[in-house]
C-alpha atoms as one frame of an Amber mdcrd trajectory, in Angstrom:
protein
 100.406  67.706  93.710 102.652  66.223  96.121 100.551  63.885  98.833 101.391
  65.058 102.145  99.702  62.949 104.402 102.895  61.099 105.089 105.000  64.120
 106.095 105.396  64.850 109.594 104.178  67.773 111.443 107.383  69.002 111.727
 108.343  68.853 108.220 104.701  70.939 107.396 105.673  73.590 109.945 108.915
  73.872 108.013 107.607  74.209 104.839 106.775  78.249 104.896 110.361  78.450
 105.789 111.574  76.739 103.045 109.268  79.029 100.650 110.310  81.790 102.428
 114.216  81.454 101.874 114.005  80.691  98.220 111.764  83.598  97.533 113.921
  86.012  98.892 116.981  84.266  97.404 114.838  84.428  93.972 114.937  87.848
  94.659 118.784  88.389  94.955 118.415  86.347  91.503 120.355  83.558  93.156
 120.296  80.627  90.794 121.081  77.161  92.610 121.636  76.751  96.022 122.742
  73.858  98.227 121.189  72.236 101.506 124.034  74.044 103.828 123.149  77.333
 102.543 119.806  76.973 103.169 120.792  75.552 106.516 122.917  78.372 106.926
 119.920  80.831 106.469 117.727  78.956 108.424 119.629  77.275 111.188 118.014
  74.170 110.510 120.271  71.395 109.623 120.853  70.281 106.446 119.974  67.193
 106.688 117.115  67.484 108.273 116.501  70.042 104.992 117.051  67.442 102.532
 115.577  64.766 104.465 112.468  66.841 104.231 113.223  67.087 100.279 113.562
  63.621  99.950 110.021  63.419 101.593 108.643  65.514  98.644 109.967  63.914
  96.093 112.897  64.805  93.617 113.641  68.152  94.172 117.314  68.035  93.514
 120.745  66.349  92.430 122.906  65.364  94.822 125.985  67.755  94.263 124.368
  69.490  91.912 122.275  71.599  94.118 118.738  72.869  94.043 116.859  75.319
  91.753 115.326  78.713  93.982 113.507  79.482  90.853 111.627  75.915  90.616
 111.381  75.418  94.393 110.156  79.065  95.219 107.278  78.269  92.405 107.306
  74.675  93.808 106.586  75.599  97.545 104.532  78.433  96.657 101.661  76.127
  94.738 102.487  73.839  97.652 101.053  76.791 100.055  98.664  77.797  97.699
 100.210  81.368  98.267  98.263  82.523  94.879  95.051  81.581  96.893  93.160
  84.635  98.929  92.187  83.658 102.236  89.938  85.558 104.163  90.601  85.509
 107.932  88.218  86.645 110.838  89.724  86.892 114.569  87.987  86.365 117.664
  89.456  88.306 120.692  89.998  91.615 120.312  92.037  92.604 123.182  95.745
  93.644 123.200  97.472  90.205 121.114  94.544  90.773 119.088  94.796  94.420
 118.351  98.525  93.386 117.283  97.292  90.620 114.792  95.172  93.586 112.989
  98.013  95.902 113.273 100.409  93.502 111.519  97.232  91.720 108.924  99.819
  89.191 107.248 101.730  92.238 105.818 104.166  89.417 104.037 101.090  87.634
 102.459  98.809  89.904 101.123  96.815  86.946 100.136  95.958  86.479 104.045
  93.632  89.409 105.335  91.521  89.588 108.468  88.154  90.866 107.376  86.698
  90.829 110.592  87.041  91.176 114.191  84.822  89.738 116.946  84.592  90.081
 120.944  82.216  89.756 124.163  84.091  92.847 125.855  80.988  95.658 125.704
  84.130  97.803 126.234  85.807  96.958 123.100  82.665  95.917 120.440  82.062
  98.766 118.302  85.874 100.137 118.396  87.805 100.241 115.285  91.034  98.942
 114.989  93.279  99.450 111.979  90.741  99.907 109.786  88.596  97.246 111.365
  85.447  97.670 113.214  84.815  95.077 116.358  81.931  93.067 116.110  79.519
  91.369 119.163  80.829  87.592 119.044  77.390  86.490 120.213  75.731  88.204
 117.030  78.287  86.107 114.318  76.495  84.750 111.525  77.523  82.027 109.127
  79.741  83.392 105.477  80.015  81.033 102.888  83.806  83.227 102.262  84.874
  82.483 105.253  86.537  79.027 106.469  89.634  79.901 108.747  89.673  81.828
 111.908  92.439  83.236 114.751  91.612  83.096 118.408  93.390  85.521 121.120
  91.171  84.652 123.663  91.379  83.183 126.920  91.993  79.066 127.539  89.044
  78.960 129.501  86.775  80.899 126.466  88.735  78.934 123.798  86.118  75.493
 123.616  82.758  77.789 123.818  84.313  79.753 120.446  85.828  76.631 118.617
  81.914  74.663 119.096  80.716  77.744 117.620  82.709  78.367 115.151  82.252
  74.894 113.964  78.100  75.288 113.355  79.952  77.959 111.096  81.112  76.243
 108.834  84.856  76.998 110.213  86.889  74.221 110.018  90.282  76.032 110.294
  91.494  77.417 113.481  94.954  79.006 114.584  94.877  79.332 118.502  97.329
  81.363 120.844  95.280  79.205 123.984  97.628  76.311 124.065  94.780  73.873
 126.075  94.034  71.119 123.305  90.261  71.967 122.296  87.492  69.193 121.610
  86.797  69.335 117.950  85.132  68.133 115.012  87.468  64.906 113.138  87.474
  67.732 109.815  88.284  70.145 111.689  91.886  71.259 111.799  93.696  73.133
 115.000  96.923  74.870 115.298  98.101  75.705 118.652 100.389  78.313 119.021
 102.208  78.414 122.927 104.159  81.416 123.012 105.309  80.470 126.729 106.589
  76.773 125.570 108.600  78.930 122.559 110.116  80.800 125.300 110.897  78.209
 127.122 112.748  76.090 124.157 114.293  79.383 123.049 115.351  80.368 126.684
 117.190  76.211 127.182 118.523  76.396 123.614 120.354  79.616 124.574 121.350
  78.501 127.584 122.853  74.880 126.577 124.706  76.607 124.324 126.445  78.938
 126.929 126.979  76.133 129.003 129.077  74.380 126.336
């Protein structure tokens, strides 16, 4: 397996992409494809596509193209997308009620088993199919490793410290305050507000020109 300790973080938040694309173009039975029509599909340069090739190894021939079938298998063991993940979320309010609603519909390998929350007003409601449980009450599961936060910044360090004496060492977070953590413990921020932004001066320098 590929070491990917010398990619950079924006290569690894590429990478799904990448799978995505050539399982869908799999599916059109699409044989070989180049780095523009990828690019093309993506709007992602190409080569900033094959520079992030080049960084995992030999996955093509210059002019020659690359193979979906071999890079859609090749991405997906890179993703472990054959491995079943179960997910629990903490915050149950409305961005939380969406992430239950939606349950990684793409990837049925991902699944949120469980819901938790400190509202009295909202433990003990079910939501698409999944009952809310008191956050203070959360006891350790051996099946469980990764978690999804939609609470508030100022709640966010008090959950990731617990989580931790969990056993939890995976965390996605829509908070985007930078939380204290653990060294093997890994945290994904996601700042919906900073994507707007980027999206929203993207859009806009290209009007300008």
């Amino acid at each position: 397996m590929t070491d990917l300790k010398h990619l950079s973080p924006a290569t690894m938040r590429r990478l799904p992409l990448y799978y995505r694309v050539f399982k869908d173009l799999a599916l059109k039975q699409v044989e070989r494809v180049k780095s523009h029509d990828i690019s093309d599909k993506l709007h992602i340069p190409a080569a900033t596509i094959r520079h992030d090739f080049a960084a995992l190894g030999e996955l093509g021939r210059s002019g020659y193209g690359y193979s979906v079938l071999a890079l859609r298998d090749y991405f997906g063991q890179l993703l472990a997308t054959n491995q079943a993940e179960a997910l629990i979320l903490v915050g149950a309010g409305p961005l939380g009620q969406a992430m239950l609603a939606n349950n990684f519909r793409r990837n049925p390998d991902l699944n949120i088993v469980a819901a938790y929350d400190i509202d009295p007003a909202i433990i003990g409601q079910t939501f698409h199919g999944i009952v809310v449980q008191d956050f203070a009450m959360i006891e350790p599961d051996s099946q469980i490793q990764t978690a999804i936060l939609t609470v508030p910044s100022d709640a966010q360090q008090a959950v990731v410290s617990r989580l931790e004496t969990l056993g939890i060492n995976s965390i996605l977070t829509f908070a985007p305050q930078p939380a204290e953590c653990h060294p093997e413990t890994t945290i994904a921020y996601v700042d919906l507000t900073r994507e707007l932004q980027t999206l929203l001066f993207v859009a806009n320098h290209r009007q300008a020109n």
